[in-house]
BAGU-39947 format. One record per residue: residue in three letters; y negated, z, x of N, C-alpha, C in turn. Coordinates in pm, whole numbers, padded with zeros to 5 digits, always signed. Example, Ala and Ser with C-alpha at 12.3 -4.5 7.8 and 13.67 -1.06 7.14 Angstrom:
2
ALA+00569+00780+01319+00450+00780+01230+00330+00780+01320/SER+00225+00708+01285+00106+00714+01367-00003+00787+01290/
This chain:
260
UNK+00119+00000+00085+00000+00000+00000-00125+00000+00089/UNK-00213-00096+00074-00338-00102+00130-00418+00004+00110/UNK-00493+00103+00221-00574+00228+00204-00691+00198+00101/UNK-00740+00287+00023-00824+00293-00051-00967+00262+00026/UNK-00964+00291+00175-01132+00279+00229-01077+00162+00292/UNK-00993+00061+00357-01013-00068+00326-01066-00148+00213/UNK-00983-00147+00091-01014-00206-00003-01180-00189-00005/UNK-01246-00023-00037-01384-00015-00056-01425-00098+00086/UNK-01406-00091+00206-01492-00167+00290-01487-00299+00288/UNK-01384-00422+00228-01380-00547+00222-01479-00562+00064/UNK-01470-00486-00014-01550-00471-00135-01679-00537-00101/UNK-01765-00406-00022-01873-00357+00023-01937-00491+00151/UNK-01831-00520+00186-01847-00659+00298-01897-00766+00179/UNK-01817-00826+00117-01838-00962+00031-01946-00943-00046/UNK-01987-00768-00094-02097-00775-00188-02226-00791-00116/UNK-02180-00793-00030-02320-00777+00137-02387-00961+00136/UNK-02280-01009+00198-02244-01132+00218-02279-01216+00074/UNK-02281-01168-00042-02296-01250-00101-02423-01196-00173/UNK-02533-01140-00125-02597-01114-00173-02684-01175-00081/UNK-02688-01163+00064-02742-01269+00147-02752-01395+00120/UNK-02614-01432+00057-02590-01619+00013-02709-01653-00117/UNK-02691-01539-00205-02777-01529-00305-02953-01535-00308/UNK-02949-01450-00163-03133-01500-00188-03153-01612-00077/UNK-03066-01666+00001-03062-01779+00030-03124-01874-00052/UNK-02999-01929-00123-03025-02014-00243-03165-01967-00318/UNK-03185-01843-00399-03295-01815-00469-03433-01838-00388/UNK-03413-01876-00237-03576-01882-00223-03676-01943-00296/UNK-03775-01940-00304-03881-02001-00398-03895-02138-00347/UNK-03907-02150-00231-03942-02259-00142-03821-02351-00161/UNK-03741-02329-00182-03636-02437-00160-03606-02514-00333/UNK-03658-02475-00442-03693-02518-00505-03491-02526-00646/UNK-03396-02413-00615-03285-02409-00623-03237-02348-00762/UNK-03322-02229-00760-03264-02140-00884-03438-02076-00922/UNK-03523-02072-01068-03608-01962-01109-03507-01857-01165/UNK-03607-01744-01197-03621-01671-01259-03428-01613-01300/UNK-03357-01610-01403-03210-01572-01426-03111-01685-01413/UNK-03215-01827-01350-03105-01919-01328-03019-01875-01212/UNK-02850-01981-01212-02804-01985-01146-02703-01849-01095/UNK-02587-01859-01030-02467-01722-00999-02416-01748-00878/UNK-02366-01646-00818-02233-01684-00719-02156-01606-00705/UNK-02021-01625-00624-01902-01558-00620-01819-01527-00512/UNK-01742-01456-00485-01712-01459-00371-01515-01382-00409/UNK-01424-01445-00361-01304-01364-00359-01301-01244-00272/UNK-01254-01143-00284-01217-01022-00204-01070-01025-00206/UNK-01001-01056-00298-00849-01033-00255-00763-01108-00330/UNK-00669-01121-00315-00561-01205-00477-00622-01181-00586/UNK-00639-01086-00629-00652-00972-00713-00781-00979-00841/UNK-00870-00987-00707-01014-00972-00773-01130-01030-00639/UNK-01256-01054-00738-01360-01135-00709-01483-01092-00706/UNK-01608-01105-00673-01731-01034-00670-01767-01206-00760/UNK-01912-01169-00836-01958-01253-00899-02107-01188-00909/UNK-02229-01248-00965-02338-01223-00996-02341-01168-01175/UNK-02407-01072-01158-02417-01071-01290-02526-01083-01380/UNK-02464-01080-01490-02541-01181-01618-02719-01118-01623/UNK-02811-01238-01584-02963-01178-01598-03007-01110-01480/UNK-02912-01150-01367-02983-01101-01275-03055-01223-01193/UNK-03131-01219-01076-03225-01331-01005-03186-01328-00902/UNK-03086-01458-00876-03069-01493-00726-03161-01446-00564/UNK-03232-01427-00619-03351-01459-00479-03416-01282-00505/UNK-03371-01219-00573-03378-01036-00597-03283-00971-00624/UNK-03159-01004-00580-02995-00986-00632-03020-00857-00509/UNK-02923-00768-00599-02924-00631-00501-02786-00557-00554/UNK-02737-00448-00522-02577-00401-00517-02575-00363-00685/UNK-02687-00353-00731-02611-00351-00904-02607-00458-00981/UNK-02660-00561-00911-02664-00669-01009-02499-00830-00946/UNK-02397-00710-00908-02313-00767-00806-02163-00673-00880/UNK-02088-00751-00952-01977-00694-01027-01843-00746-00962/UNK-01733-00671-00935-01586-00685-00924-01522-00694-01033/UNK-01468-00830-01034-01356-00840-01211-01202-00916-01116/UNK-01160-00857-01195-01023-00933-01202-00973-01079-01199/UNK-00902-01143-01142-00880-01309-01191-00780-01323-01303/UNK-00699-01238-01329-00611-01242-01400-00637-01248-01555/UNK-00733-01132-01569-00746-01139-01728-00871-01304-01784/UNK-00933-01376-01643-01049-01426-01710-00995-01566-01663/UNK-00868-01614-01593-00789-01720-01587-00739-01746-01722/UNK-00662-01648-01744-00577-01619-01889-00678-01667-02007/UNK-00804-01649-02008-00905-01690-02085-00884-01846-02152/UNK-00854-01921-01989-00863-02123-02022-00779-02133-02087/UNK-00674-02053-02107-00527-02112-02187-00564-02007-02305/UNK-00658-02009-02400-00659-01982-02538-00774-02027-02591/UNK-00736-02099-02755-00860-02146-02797-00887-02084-02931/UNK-00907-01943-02975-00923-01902-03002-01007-01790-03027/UNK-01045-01820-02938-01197-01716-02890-01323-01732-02944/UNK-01386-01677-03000-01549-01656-03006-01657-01555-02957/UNK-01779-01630-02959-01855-01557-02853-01823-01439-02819/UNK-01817-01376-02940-01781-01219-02937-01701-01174-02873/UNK-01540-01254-02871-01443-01197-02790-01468-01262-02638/UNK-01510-01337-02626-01513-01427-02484-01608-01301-02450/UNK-01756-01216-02466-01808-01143-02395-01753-01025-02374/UNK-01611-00947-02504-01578-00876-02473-01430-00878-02341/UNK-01408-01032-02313-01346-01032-02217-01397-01014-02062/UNK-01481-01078-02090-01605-01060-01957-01625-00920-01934/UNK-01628-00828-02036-01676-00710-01979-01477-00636-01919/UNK-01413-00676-02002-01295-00621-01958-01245-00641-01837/UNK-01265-00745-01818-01235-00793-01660-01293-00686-01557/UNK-01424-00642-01588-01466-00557-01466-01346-00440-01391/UNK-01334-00459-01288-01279-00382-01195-01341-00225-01235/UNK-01504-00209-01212-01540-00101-01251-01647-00068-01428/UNK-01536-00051-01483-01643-00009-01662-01732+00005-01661/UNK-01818+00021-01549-01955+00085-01594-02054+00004-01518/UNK-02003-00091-01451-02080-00187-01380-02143-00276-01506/UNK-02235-00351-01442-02297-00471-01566-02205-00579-01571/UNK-02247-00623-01692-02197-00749-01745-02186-00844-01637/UNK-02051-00909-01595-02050-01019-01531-02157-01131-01590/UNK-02146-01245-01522-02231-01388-01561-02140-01425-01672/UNK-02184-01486-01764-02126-01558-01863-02013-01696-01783/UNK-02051-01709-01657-01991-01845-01649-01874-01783-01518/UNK-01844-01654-01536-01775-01554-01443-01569-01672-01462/UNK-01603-01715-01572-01469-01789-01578-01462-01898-01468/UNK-01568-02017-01485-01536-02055-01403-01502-02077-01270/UNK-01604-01966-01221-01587-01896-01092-01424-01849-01055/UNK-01414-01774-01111-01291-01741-01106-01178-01890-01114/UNK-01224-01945-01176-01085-02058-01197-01088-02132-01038/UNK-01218-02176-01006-01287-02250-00877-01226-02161-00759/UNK-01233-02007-00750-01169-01925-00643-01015-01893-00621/UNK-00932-01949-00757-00813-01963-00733-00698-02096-00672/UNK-00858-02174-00625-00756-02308-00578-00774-02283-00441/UNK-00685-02304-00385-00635-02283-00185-00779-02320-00110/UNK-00817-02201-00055-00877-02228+00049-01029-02199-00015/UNK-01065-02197-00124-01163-02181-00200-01202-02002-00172/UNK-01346-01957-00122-01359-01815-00110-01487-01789-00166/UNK-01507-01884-00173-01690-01873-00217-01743-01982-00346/UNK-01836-01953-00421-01863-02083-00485-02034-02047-00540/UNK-02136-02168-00499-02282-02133-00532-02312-02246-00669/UNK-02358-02148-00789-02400-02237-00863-02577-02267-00908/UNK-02612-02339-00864-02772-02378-00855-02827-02468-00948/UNK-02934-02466-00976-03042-02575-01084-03125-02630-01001/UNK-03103-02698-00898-03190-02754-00834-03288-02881-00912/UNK-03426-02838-00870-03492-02936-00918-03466-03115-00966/UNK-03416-03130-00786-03421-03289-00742-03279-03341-00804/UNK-03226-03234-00815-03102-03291-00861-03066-03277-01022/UNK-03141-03182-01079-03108-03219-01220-03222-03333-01297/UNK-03282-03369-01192-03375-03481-01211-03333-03630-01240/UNK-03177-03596-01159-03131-03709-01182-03001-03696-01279/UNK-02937-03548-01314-02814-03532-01391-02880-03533-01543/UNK-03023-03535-01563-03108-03573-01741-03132-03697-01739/UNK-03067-03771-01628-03110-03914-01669-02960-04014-01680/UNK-02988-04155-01694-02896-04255-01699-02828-04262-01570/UNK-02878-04204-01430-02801-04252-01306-02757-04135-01274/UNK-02684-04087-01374-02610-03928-01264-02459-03979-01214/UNK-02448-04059-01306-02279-04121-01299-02300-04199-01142/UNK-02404-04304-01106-02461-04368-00990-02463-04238-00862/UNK-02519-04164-00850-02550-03996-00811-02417-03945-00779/UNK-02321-03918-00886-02231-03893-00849-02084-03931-00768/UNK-02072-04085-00818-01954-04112-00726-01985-04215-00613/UNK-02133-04235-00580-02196-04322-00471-02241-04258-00400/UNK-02239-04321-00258-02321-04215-00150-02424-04350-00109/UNK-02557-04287-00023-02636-04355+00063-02659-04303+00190/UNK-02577-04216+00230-02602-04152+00396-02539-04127+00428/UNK-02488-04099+00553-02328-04072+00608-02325-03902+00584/UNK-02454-03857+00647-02439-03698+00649-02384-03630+00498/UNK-02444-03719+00375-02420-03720+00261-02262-03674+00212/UNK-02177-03762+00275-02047-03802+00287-01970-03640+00339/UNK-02058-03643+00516-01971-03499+00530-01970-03371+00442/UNK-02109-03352+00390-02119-03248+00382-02051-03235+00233/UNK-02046-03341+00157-02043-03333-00006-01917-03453-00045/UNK-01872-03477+00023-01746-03627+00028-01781-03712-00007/UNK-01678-03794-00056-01702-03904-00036-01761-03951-00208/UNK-01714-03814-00322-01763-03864-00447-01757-03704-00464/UNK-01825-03712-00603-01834-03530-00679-01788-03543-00816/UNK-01769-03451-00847-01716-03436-00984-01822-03440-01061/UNK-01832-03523-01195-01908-03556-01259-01869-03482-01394/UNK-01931-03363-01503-01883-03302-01584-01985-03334-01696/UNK-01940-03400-01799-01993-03424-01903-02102-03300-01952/UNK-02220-03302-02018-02270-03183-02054-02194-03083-02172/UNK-02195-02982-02192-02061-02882-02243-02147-02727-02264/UNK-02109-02708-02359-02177-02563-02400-02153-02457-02246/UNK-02263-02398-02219-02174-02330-02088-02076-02187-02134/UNK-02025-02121-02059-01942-02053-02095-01763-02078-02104/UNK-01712-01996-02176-01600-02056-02173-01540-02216-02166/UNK-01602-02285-02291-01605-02413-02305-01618-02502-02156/UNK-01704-02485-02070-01780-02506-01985-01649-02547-01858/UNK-01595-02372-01882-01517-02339-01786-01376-02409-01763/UNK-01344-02476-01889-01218-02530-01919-01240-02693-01907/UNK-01379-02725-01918-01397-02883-01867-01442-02895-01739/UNK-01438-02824-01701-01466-02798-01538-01310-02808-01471/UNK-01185-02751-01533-01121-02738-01445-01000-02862-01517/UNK-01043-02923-01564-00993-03042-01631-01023-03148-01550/UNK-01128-03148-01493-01244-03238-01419-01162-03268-01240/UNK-01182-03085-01267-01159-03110-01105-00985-03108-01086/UNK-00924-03121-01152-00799-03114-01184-00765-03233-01149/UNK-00819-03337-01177-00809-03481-01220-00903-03552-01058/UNK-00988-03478-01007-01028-03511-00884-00942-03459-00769/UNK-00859-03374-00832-00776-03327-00670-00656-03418-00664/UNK-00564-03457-00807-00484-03580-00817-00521-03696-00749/UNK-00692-03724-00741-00682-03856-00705-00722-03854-00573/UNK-00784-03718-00526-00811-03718-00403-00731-03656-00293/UNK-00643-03585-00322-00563-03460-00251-00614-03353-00229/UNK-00752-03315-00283-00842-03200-00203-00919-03184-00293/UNK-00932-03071-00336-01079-03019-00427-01235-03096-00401/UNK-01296-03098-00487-01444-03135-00430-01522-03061-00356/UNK-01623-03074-00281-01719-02989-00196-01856-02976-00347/UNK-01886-03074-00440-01971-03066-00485-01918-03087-00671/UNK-01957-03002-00748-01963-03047-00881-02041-03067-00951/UNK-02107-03153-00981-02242-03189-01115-02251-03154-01250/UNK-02281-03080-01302-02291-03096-01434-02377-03115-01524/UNK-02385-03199-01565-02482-03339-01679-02566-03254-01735/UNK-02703-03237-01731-02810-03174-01799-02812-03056-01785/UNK-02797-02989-01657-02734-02845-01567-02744-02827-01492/UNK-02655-02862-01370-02688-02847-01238-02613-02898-01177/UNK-02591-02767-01070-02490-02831-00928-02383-02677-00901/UNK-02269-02745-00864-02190-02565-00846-02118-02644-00656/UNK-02138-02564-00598-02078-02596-00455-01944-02522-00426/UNK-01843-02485-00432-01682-02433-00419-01672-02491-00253/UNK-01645-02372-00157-01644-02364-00013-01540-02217+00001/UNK-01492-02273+00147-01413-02202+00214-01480-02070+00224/UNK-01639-02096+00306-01744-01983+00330-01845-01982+00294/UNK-01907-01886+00277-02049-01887+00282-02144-02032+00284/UNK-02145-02004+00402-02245-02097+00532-02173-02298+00434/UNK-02032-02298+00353-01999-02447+00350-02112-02405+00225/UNK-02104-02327+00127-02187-02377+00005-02317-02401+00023/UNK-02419-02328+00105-02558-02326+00115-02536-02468+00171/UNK-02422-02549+00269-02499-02669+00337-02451-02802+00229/UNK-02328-02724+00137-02316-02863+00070-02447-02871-00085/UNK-02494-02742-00054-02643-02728-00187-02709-02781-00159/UNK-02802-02769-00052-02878-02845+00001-02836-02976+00074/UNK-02762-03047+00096-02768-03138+00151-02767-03235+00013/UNK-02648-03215-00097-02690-03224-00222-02812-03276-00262/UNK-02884-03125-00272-03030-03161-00311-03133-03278-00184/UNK-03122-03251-00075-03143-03399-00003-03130-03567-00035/UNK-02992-03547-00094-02937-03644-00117-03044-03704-00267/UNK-03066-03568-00312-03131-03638-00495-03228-03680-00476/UNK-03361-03594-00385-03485-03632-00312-03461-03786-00246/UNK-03355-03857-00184-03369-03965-00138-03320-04089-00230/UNK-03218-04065-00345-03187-04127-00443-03282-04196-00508/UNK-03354-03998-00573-03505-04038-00664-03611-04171-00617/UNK-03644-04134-00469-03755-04178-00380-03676-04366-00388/UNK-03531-04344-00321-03494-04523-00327-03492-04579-00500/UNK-03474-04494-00598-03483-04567-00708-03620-04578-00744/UNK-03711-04603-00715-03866-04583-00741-03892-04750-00618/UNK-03838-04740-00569-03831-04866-00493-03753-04951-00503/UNK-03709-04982-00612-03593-05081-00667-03439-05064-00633/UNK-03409-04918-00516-03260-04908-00517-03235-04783-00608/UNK-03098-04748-00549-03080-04707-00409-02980-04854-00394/UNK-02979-04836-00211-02881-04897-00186-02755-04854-00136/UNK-02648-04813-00222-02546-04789-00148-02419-04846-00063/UNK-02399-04746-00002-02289-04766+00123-02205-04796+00078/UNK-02079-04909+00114-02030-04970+00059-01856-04875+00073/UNK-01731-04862-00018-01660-04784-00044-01614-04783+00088/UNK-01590-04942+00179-01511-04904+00315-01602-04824+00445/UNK-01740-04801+00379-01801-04765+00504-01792-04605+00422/UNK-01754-04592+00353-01788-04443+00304-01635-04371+00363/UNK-01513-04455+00289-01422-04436+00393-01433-04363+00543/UNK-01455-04506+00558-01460-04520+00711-01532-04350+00810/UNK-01587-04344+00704-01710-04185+00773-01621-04093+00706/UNK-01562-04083+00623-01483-03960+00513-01361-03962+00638/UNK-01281-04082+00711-01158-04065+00778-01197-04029+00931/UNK-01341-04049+00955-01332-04053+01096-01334-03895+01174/UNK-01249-03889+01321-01206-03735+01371-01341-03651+01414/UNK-01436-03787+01467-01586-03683+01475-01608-03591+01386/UNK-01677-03694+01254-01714-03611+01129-01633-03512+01106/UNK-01511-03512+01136-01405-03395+01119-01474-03296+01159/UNK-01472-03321+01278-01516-03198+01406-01600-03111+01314/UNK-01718-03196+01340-01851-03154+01243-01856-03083+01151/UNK-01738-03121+01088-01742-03044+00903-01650-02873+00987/UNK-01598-02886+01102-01585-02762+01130-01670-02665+01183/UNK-01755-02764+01271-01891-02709+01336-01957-02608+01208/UNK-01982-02694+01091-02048-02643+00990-02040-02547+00907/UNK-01859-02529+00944-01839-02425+00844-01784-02466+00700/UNK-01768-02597+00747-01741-02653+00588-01583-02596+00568/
């Protein structure tokens, strides 16, 4: 049996760590999450998960606004359709590891579903400006499975998951993992980036350090989209050159350099 002041010190680590990741993302300047937008998450063990909780502010996130729930009871969630608001929030609160902590995030499911696929430890979900600039318009589908930069490619692959717009919440949580379900079939590998249509952006990383670079590079990517469609493109890279940068052992390197 694992000691009780381990467990509290790996706790106390991820809630650290992800509260750093949190005002990361929330800076003002970077233009990512206002005010109660936006969550993140972090695994601590098989078991259970740290998440943001509901109404708190990325960029002022502090040790109470930072909850431990279970994966078990809020996995169990996607496989029933029978739920209403009511019971979906009273599952959210059941999940907590500790009763008296606050309300997880409403979107604590999908987190959880995103931290149970291999290799997955972290996941940042953001409203970035530049990029839902382009997920309220006609070219998010263009946005999403096209690239125009190589760096584009490492940091975020070679395409992203594109998620229809969807009540958030449970609903949310179950077309999300339908989505990416259907992107790991065709790709062998989870996505670095997920879109969702009139919403945002959610980043699912090994660490830390992969979500902040696949957020922002993301949001780079929308800033140069926007700017080439205003000039009659974009022009994109063509599937064998996107390849070609997705297979090559450099970029490999790189995506380890990074942390990806």
């Amino acid at each position: 049996m694992t000691p009780v002041s381990t467990i509290s010190s790996s706790v106390q680590e991820k809630r650290a760590e992800l509260i750093r990741l949190s005002h990361d993302l929330g800076r003002e300047d970077r233009r990512l999450a206002i005010l109660g937008e936006g969550n993140t998450s972090a695994r601590v063990s098989v078991d259970t998960f740290v998440v943001k909780a509901s109404g708190s502010q990325l960029g002022k996130l502090d040790e109470s606004g930072v909850v431990e729930c279970r994966f078990a009871p809020l996995l169990a969630m996607l496989e029933r359709n029978d739920l209403d608001d009511a019971a979906v929030d009273a599952a959210l609160l059941d999940a907590r590891v500790d009763p008296t902590s606050r309300k997880p995030s409403v979107e604590a499911v999908f987190h959880a579903y995103l931290l149970s696929l291999p290799g997955m430890n972290y996941v940042a979900h953001t409203h970035p400006i530049a990029v839902n600039g382009i997920l309220c318009s006609p070219r998010a589908a263009d946005f999403a499975t096209r690239r125009t930069f190589p760096d584009d490619i490492v940091c975020c692959g070679s395409e992203s998951v594109l998620v229809p717009y969807t009540d958030p919440g449970l609903v949310l949580a179950k077309a999300i993992r339908t989505h990416v379900t259907d992107f790991i079939q065709r790709n062998d590998a989870p996505p670095r980036v997920i879109l969702l249509t009139n919403h945002g952006l959610i980043a699912p990383a090994a660490t830390a350090a992969g979500t902040m670079v696949a957020t922002l590079m993301a949001t780079k990517s929308a800033e140069i989209f926007t700017t080439a469609a205003a000039l009659g493109g974009p022009v994109f890279l063509s599937r064998e050159n996107v390849q070609r940068i997705e297979g090559r052992k450099d970029e490999h390197y790189r995506r380890k350099a990074l942390n990806l």
